[in-house]
DORO-872556 format. One record per residue: x, y, z of N, C-alpha, C in turn; residue number from 0; residue in three letters. Coordinates in steps of 0.001 Angstrom, whole numbers, plus 500000, padded with zeros to 6 digits. Layout:
REM DORO-872556
{node {X,Y,Z},{X,Y,Z},{X,Y,Z},NUM,ALA},
...
//
This chain:
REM DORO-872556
{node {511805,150205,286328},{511592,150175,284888},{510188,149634,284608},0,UNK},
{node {509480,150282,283828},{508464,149768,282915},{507963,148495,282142},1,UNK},
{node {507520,147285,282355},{507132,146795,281578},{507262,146631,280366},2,UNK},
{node {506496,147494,279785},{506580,147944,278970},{507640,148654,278139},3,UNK},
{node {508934,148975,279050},{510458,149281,278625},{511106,147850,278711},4,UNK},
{node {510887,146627,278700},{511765,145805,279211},{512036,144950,278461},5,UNK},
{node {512719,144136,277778},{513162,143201,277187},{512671,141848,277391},6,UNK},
{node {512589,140933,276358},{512291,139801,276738},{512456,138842,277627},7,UNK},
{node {514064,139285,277920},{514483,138501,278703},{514746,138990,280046},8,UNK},
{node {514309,140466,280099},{514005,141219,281215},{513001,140715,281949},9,UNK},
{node {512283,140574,281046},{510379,140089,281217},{510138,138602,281704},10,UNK},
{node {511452,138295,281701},{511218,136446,282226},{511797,136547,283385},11,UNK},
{node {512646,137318,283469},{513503,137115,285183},{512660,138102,286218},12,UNK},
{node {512001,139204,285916},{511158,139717,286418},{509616,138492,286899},13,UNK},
{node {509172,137610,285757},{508355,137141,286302},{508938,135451,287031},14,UNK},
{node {509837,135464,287072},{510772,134204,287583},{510798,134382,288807},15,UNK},
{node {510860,136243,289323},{511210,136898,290654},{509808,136672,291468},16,UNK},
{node {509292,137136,290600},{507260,137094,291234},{507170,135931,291318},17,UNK},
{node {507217,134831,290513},{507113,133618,290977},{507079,132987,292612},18,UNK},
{node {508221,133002,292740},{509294,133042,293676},{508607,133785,294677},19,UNK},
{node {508552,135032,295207},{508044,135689,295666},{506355,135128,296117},20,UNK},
{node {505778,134933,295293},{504233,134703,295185},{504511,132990,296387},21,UNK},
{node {505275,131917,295262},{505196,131227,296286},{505443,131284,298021},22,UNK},
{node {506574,131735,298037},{506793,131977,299623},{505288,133047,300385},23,UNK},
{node {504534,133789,299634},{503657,134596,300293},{502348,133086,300177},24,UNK},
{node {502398,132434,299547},{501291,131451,298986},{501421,130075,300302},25,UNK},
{node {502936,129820,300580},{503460,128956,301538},{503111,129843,303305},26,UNK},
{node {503121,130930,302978},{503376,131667,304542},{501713,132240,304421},27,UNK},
{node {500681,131746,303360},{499123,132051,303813},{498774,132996,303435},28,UNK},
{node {499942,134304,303045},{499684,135636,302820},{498523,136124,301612},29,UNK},
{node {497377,135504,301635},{496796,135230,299943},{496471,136688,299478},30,UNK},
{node {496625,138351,300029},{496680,138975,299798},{497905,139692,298795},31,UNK},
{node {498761,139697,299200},{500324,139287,298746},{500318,138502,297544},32,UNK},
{node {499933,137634,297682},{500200,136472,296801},{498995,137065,295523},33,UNK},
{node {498127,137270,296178},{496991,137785,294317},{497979,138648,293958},34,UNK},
{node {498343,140293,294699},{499189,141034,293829},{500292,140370,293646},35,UNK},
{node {501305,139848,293766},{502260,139121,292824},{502095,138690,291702},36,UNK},
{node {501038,137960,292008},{500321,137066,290452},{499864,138126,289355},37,UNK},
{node {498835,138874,290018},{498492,140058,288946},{499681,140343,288389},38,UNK},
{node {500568,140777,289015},{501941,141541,288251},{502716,140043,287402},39,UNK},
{node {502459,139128,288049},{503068,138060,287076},{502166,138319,285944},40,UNK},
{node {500550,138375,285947},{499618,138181,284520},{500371,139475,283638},41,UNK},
{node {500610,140945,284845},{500868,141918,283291},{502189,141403,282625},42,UNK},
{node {503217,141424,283426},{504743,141235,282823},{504169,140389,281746},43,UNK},
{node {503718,138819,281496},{503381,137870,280743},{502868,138595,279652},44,UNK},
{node {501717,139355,279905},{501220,139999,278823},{501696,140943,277902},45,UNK},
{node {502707,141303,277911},{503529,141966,277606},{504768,141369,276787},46,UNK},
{node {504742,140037,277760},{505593,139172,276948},{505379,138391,275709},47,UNK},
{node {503989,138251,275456},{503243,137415,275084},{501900,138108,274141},48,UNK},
{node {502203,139471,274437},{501173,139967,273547},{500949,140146,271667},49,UNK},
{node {502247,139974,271386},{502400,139569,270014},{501615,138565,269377},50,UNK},
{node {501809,137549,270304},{501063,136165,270182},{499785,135743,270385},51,UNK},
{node {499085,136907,271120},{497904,136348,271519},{496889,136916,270546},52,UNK},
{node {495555,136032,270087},{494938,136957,269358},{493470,136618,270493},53,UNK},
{node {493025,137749,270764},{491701,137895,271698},{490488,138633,270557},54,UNK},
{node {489213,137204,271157},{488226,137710,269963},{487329,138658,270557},55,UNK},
{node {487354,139245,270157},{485542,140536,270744},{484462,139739,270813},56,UNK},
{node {483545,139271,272285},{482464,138824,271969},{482840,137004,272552},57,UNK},
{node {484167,136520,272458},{484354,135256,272898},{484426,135537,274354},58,UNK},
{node {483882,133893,275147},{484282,134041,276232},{485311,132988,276787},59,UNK},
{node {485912,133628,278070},{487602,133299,278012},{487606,132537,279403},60,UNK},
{node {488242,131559,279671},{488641,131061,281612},{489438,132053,282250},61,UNK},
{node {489158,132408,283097},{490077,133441,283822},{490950,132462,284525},62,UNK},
{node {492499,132738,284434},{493703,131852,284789},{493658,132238,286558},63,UNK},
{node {493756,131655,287077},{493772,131594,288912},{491971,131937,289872},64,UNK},
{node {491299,132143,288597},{489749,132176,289321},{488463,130988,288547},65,UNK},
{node {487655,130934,289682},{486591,129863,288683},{485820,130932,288627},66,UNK},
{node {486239,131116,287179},{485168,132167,286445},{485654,132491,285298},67,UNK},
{node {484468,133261,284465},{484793,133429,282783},{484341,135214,282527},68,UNK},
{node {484988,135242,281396},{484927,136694,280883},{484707,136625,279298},69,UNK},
{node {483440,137553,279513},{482920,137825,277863},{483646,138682,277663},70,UNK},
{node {484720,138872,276521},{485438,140025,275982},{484484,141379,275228},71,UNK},
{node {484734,142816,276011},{483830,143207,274410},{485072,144542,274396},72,UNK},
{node {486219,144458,274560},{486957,145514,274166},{488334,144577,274783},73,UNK},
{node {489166,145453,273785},{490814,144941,274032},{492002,146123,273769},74,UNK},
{node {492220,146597,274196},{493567,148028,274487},{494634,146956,274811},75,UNK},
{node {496153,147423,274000},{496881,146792,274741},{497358,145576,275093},76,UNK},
{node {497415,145756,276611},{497590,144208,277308},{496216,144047,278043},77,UNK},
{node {495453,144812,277730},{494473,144638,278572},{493146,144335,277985},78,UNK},
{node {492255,143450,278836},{490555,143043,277819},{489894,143204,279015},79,UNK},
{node {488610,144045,278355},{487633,144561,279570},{486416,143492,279437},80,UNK},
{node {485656,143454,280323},{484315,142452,279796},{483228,142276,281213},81,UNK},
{node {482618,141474,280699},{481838,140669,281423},{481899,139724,282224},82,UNK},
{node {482021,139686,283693},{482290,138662,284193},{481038,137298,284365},83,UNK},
{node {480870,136544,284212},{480150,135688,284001},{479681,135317,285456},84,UNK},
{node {480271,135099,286222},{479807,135189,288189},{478612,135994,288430},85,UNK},
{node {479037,137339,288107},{478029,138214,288820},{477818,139196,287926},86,UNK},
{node {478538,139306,286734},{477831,140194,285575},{479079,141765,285969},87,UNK},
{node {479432,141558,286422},{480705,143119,287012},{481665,143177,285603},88,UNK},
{node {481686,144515,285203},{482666,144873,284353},{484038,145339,284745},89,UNK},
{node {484548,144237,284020},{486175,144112,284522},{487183,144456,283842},90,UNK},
{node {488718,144478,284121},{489669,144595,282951},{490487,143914,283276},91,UNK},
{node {490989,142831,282637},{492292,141934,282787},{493744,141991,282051},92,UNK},
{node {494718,141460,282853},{495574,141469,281671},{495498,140186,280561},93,UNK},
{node {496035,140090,279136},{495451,139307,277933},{496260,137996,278124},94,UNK},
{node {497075,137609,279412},{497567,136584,279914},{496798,135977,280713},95,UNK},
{node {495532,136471,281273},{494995,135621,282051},{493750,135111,281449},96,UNK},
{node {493732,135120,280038},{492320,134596,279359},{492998,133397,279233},97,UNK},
{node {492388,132264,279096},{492488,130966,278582},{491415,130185,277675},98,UNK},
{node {491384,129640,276783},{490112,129169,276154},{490389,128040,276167},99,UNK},
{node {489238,127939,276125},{488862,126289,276388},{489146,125279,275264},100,UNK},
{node {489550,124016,275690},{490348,123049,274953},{489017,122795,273595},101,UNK},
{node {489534,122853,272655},{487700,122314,271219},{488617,120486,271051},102,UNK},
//
């Protein structure tokens, strides 16, 4: 099933599963494994959570599991494309892994 077909509470036990999953690949070293888990934890979230989030065009955001930031300049979706602030590479994230910084 889709994401995007899934229920709220679909959408929590799905990322409850990745959790779970991610840790044991995170405990056994697998850090390949373990990024895709997480990614799929950021979309499910975003999805869960996209009602709620408001993402500005032009702000820049903490990327959740990397030291690094993203200038937003487009938003589709669950997804925000931008600027990575590291090395300047145009990226697309899901809108769960922006974080802003505490004012």
């Amino acid at each position: 099933m889709l994401y995007s077909d899934m229920t709220p509470e679909q959408l929590q036990r799905e990322m409850k599963e990745l959790q779970q999953k991610g840790q044991r690949a995170y405990d056994a070293e697998n850090w390949s494994e373990y990024e895709v888990l997480m990614k799929k934890w950021y979309l499910a979230k975003s999805y869960l959570v996209q009602q709620d989030i408001r993402i500005a065009i032009g702000e820049t955001y903490r990327l959740a599991e990397e030291y690094d930031r993203l200038t937003v300049s487009k938003v589709k979706g669950i997804m925000a494309w931008g600027t990575r602030m590291s090395d300047g590479a145009e990226i697309a994230v899901p809108i769960a892994m922006l974080e802003k910084d505490a004012e």
